[in-house]
N, C-alpha and C positions, 0 to 999 in steps of 0.2 A: 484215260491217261495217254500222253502223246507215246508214241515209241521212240526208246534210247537218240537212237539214230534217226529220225524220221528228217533232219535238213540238212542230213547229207548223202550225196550220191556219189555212185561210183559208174568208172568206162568200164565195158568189160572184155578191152583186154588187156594181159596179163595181170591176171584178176587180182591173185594173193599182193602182188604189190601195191594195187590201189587198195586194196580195204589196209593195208598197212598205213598208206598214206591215209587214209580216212581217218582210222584210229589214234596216231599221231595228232592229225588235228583237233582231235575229241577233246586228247591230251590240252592243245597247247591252250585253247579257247574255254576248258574249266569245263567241259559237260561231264569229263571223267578226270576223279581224282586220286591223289597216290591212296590207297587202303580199296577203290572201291573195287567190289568185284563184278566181272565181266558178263554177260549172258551167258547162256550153253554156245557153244560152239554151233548145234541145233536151230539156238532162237538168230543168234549173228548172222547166219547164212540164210534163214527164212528172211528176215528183213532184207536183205541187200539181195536176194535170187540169185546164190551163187552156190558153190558144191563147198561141203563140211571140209573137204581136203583143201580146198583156196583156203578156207578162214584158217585152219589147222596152220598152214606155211604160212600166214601172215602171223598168227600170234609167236608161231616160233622165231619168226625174223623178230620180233617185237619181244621176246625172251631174252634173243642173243643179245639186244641192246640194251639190256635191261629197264627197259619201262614195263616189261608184265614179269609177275610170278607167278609158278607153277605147283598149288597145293594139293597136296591128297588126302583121302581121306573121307570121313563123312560131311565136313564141313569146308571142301576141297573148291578147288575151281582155279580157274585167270583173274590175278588181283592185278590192279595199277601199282607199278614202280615210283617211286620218283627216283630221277637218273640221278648215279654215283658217278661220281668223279673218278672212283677209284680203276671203273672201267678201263681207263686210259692206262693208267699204268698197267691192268692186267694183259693191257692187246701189244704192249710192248713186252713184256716175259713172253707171254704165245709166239711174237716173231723171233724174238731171240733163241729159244728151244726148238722153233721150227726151222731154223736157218736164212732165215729174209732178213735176219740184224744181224751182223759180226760184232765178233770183240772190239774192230779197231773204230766200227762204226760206235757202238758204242762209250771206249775211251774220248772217239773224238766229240762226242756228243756233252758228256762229261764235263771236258776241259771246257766246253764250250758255255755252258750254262752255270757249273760252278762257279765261277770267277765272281756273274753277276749275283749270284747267289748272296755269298759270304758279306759282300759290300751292302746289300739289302740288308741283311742279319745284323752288319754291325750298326745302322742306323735303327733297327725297330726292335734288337733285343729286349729281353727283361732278366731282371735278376732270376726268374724261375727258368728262363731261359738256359742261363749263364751256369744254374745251381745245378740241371741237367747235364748240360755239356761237363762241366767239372766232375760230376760224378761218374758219367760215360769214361771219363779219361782214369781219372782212378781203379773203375773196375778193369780198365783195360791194362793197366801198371801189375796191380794183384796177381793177372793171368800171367802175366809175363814172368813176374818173380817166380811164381807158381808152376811154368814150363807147362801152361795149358791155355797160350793163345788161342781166339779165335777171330777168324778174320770178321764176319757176321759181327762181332762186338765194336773189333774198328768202325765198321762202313756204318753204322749206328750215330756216329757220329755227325757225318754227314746228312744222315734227316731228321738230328736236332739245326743244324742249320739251316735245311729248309723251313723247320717249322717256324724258327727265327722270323721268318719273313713274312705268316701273317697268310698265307696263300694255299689252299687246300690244293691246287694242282700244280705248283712245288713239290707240295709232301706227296700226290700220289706218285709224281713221276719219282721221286727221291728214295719212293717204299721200293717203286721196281727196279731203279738203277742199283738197290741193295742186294737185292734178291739174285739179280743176274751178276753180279758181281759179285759175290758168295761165293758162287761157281767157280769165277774166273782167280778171283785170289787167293782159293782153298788150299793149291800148291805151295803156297809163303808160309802158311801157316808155322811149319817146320823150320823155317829161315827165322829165326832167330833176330838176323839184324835186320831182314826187311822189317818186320814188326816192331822190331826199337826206333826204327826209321819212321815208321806209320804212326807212332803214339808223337814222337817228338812233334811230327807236322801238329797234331793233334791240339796238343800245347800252343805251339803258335800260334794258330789259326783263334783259340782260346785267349790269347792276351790280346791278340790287334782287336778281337769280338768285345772283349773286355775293355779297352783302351779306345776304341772305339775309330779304330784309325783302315781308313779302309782301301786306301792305298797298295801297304802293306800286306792289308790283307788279301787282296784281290794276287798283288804279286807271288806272294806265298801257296797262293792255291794251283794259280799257273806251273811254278816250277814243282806242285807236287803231282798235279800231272805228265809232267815230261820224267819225274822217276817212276811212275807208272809204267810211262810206255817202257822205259829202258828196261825195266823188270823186267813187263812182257816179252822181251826183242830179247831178254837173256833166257827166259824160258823157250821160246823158239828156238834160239841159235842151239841148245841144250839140245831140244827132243831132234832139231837135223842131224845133228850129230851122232846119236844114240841110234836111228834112223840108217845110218851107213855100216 
């Protein structure tokens, strides 16, 4: 039987990154596929004549990207991934948490991709669409009468309209723009009319999606990013203040 690898080769130097690229290629070419699992770490490095610790730093680099997984156990080993899309949205929470994203980068990101968003959504809705979003809004009214907003329930809304569109990396980016923006709007919570403020957008954006008019809708989304910022810029101007 030929061996796994045996037509292809690797330079050797900076070793861990070419058997990365090697195994990438394994990937893209079908010799290795998502579920299958990998040689020993052992047999990888006898084939290619390199040390356990190169093959070791390539499968991890090959971890962090998620095309291997990592089982244990007795029926354990390196399995092939197939790549998630979700990835993307996870490495954009990682910069936001770790300080490489700001909030206003973020806001501005937002306003930026929204607008096109909504107008996609209102040409490729569906009614299960439309019956989501509706009921998003109603649970969001409940809370309110109820004096137990959550902001997380709003921003929910927003990747029902990504999902509107039909496009997995919409929604992944739309799952992270939620998550970090949880954070950032957790202070309104308590504000009473930002939240009456937030649902109403919510409506709207719901009738143009409805009506189908995207115009409107596209406008509508714009001006509910600029009460965004302004929120934000009263929350600022607030904590300088308290600051002195």
């Amino acid at each position: 039987m030929e061996p796994l690898f045996e037509k292809y080769t690797i330079q050797k130097d900076r070793v861990s990154d070419r058997i990365t690229a090697v195994l990438k290629q394994a990937f893209l070419d079908g010799t290795l596929k998502p579920g299958d699992k990998l040689p020993t770490e052992e047999k990888i490095a006898s084939q290619f004549q390199v040390s356990k610790v190169a093959v070791r730093e390539a499968l991890r680099d090959l971890e962090a990207q998620g095309l291997v997984r990592k089982a244990r156990g007795m029926y354990g080993g390196n399995f092939i991934s197939a790549p998630d899309v979700k990835l993307v949205g996870d490495s954009m929470v990682s910069c936001f948490r770790f300080g490489t994203l700001t909030e206003e980068e973020m806001i501005d990101f937002r306003q930026s991709l929204e607008p096109v968003l909504i107008q996609k959504a209102v040409r490729l809705r569906t009614q299960k669409d439309l019956e989501a979003m509706k009921a998003n809004i109603q649970a969001c009214e409940q809370d309110l009468a109820q004096g137990k907003t959550q902001a997380k329930k709003h921003i929910e809304f927003h990747i029902l309209i990504a999902r509107a569109c039909r496009n997995s990396l919409f929604v992944a980016v739309m799952e992270a723009m939620a998550e970090i923006f949880e954070s950032i709007a957790a202070p309104w919570q308590d504000n009473r009319e930002r939240m009456r403020q937030d649902i109403d957008y919510n409506h709207k954006f719901y009738q143009c999606i409805l009506d189908r008019d995207e115009k409107e809708a596209e406008k509508l989304m714009i001006a509910h990013f600029d009460l965004t910022r302004q929120f934000r810029q009263e929350d600022l101007d607030r904590e300088s203040i308290q600051k002195k």
